[in-house]
C-alpha positions in Angstrom: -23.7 -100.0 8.5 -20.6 -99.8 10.7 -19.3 -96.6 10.9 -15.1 -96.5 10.9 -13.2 -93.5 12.6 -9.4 -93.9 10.9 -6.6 -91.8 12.3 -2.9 -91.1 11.7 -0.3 -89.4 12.4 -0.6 -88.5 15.8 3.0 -87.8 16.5 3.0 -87.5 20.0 0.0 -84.9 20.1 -2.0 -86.1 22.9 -4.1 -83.0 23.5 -4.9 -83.3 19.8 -5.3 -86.8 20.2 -8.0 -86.3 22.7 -10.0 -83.5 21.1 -10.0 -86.0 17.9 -11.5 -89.0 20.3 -14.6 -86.9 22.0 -15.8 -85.8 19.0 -15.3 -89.8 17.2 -17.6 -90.4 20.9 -20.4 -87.8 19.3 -19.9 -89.4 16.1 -21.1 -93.0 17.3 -18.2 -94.7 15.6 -18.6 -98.5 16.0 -14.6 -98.7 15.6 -11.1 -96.8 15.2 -8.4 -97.4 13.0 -5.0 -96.1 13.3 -3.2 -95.8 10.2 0.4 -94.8 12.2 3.2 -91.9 12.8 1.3 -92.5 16.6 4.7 -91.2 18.1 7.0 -88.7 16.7 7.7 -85.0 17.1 5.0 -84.4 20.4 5.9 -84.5 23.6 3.6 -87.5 24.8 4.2 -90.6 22.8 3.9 -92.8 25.5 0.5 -91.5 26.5 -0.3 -91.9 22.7 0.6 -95.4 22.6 -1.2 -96.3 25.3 -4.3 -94.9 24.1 -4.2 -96.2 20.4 -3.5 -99.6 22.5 -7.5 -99.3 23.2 -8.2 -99.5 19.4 -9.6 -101.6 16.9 -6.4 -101.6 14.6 -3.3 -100.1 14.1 -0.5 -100.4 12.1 3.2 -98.8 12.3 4.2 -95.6 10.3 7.5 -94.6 9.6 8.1 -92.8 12.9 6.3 -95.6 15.1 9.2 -98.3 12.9 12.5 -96.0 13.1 11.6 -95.8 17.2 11.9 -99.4 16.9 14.8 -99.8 14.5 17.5 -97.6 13.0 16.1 -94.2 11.3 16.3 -93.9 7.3 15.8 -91.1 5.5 14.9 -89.0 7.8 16.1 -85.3 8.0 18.1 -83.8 11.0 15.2 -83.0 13.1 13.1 -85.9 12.3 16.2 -87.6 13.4 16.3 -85.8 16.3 12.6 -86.6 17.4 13.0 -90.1 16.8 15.9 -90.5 19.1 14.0 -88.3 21.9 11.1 -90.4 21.3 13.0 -93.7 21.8 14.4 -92.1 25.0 10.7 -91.6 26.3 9.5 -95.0 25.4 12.9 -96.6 26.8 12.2 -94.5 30.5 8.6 -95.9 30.3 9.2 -99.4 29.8 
């Protein structure tokens, strides 16, 4: 049986991010999903990114698509977050 860790909404969280992975380690997960919002709100998305890079599969939430492209429907400070977000990612490369 192949035992599936799925995450999501990371937003940025890497300490939180990290705890999460060591204890998938002790759990003997075969693979990790990442259902998306890996950016958003924390003060490490790019560190985020490249760590979900390492799994199995990901797909893009509403925070990880309005970094990408223009923001809809988002309130004032999720607004906010996404445009200091797209600053990080920008400064990163």
């Amino acid at each position: 049986m192949t035992r599936t860790a799925i995450l999501s909404d990371i937003h940025g969280n890497l300490s939180a991010l990290e705890a999460v992975l060591a204890d998938v380690e002790s759990q003997k997960v075969d693979r990790i999903v990442c259902l998306g919002d890996v950016v958003g709100y924390g003060p490490e998305p790019c560190a985020c990114l490249d760590t979900v890079m390492g799994f199995d599969f990901c797909v893009l939430g509403n925070h990880d698509s309005s970094s990408l492209f223009d923001p809809e429907g988002f309130n004032v400070a999720a607004e906010q977050a996404i445009f200091w977000t797209r600053s990080q990612l920008e400064e990163t490369g």
